[in-house]
C-alpha positions in Angstrom: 0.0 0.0 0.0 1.4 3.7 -0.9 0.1 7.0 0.2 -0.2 8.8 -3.5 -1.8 12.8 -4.0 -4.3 12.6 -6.6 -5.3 16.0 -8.1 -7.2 17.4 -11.2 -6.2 20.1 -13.4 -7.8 21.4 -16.9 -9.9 17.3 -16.9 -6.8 15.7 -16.4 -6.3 13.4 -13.1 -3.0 13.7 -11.9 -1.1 10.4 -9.8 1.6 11.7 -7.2 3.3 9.3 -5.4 5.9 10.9 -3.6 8.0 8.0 -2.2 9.2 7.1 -6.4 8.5 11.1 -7.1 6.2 9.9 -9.8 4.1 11.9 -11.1 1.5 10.1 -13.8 -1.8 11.1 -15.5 -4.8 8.7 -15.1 -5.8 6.8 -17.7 -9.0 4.8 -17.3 -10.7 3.7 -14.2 -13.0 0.8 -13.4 -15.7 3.5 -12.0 -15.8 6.8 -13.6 -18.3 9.0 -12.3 -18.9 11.2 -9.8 -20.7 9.2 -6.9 -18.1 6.2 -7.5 -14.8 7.1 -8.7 -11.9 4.3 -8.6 -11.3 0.8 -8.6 -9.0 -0.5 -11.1 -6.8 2.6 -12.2 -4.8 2.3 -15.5 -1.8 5.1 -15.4 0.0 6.8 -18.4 3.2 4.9 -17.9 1.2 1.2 -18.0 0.9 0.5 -14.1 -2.2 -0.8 -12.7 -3.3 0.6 -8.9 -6.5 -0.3 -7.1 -7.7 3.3 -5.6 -10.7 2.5 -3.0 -13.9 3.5 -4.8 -16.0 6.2 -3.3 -16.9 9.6 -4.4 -15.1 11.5 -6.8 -13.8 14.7 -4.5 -10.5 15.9 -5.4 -7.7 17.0 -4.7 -7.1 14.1 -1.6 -4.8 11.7 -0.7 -5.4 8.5 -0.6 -3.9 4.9 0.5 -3.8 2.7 -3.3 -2.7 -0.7 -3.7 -0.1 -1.4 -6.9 -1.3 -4.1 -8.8 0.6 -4.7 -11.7 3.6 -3.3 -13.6 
């Protein structure tokens, strides 16, 4: 598990995770609207992170789970 920023600027979702000081844009996601945001998070350099799904109120910080490389 990794504490990561997540933030939104001009429609773009931004993925901070400051431990690697990676900085990546969002994707896709498994749930994409506003009332459930999350789940299954594809980033622009190909990782896969599970972000808890719950309602879409940026910018937080949140605990995410890498899944795949």
């Amino acid at each position: 598990m990794a504490k990561v920023m997540l933030r939104e600027s001009e429609g773009i979702v931004y993925f901070y995770f400051a431990k690697k000081d990676m900085e990546e844009t969002i994707e896709s996601l498994e749930f994409d609207s506003e009332e459930m945001w999350g789940g299954n998070t594809k980033l622009s350099n190909g990782e896969t992170w599970w972000i808890k799904p719950g309602v879409k109120k940026l910018p937080k910080e949140e605990v995410c789970k890498k899944i795949a490389e």
